[in-house]
N, C-alpha and C positions, 0 to 999 in steps of 0.2 A: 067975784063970788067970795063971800065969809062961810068959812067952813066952824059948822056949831057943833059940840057937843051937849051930851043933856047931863044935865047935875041934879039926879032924882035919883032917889034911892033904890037899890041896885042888891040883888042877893045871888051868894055863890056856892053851891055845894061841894062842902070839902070834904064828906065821905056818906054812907047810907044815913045816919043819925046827926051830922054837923051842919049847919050853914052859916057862912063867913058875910057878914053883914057891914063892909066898908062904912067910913061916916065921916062930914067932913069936920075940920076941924072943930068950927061953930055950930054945928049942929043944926044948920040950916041947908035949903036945896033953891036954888035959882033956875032950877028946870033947863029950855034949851038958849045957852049961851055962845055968844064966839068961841071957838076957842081959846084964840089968843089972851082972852079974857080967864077962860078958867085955868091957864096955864100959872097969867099974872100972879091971880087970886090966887093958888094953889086949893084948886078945886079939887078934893082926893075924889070923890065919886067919878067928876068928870073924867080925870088921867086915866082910875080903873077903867070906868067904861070903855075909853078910845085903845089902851094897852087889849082889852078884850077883845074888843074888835078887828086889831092890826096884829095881835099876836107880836107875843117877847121879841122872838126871835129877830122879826121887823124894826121893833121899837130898838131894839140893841145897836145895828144894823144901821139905821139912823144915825143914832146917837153916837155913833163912831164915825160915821162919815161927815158928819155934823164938826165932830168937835177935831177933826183933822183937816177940814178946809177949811178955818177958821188960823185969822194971821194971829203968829203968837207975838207974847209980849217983849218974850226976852225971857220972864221970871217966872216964877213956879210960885205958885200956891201955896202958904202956910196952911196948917190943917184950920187957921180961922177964917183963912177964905183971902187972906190978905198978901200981897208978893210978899216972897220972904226976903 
């Protein structure tokens, strides 16, 4: 089973008069996709979308348990992304 998201334009109200209207970078939507697909891509609509639907707290939560059973290198990260 492929778990999809959809990467279509998405609005968010961020008070009685504001709405927060995400966009991906290109300025295009590929509707419903793999995920692992719009991850690749860095689909912003699709991440919103799925972060809305699983909530922060979830995605946090993951992303900490994700990056702590994962084997290290040995070396740390330069803030360019490269071991230092």
């Amino acid at each position: 089973m492929v778990s999809t998201v959809d990467d279509s334009p998405i609005e968010f109200s961020r008070n009685e008069t504001e709405m927060w209207k995400p966009k991906n970078y290109d300025g295009t939507f590929l509707g419903p996709i793999p995920l692992i697909e719009a991850l690749a891509k860095s689909r912003n609509l699709a991440t919103v979308r799925l972060l809305n639907e699983i909530g922060v707290d979830t995605a946090i939560r993951m992303a900490r348990t994700s990056a702590s059973s994962r084997p290290s290198s040995g070396t740390s990260p330069s803030p360019s992304g490269r071991p230092a």
